[in-house]
N, C-alpha and C positions, 0 to 999 in steps of 0.2 A: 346614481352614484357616478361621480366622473372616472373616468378611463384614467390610469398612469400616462405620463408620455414613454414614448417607447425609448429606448437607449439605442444608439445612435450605431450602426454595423448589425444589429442581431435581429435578421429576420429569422425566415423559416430554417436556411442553410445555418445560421449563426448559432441558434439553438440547438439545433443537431448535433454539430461539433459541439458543443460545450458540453451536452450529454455523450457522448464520444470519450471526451477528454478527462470528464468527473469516472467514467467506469475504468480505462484504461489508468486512472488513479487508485481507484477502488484495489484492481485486480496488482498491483505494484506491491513487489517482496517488500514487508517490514520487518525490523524489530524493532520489540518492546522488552523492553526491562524493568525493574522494579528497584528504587533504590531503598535505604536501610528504613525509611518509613513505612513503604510500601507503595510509596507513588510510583505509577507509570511513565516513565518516560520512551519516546520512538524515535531511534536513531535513522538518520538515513542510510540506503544501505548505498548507493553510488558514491558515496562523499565521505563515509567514516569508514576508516580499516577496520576496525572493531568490530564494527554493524557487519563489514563483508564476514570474517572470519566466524561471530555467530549467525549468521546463518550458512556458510560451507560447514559448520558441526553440527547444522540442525537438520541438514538435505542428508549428512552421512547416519547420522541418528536413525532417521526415517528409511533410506536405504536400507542400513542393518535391518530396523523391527520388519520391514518386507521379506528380504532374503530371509530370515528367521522362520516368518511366520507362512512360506511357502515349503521350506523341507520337511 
């Protein structure tokens, strides 16, 4: 079977980073909402107000049920 050619910058270090960059993606705050269908949509959180402001109610959310569920 022939070999692909390789892409041009991505050796050993190049691959590294890019797995690097896909987890540091991974691990990145989302929202996800649902509109009146029920499809998903993910807003981003650095670039939409909206997205900031649900997830600062989702971090107080979870604060509460913590302090809550330690007293």
């Amino acid at each position: 079977m022939p070999r692909l050619p390789r892409k041009p910058g991505r050796g050993v270090s190049g691959a590294v980073a890019a797995t690097l960059a896909r987890r540091r993606e991974a691990r990145a705050p989302r929202v996800v909402v649902r509109d009146g269908d029920g499809r998903p949509r993910t807003l981003a959180v650095g670039e939409d107000a909206v997205a900031e402001a649900l997830l600062q109610a989702a971090e107080d959310l979870i604060s509460a049920a913590q302090r809550r569920s330690t007293a």
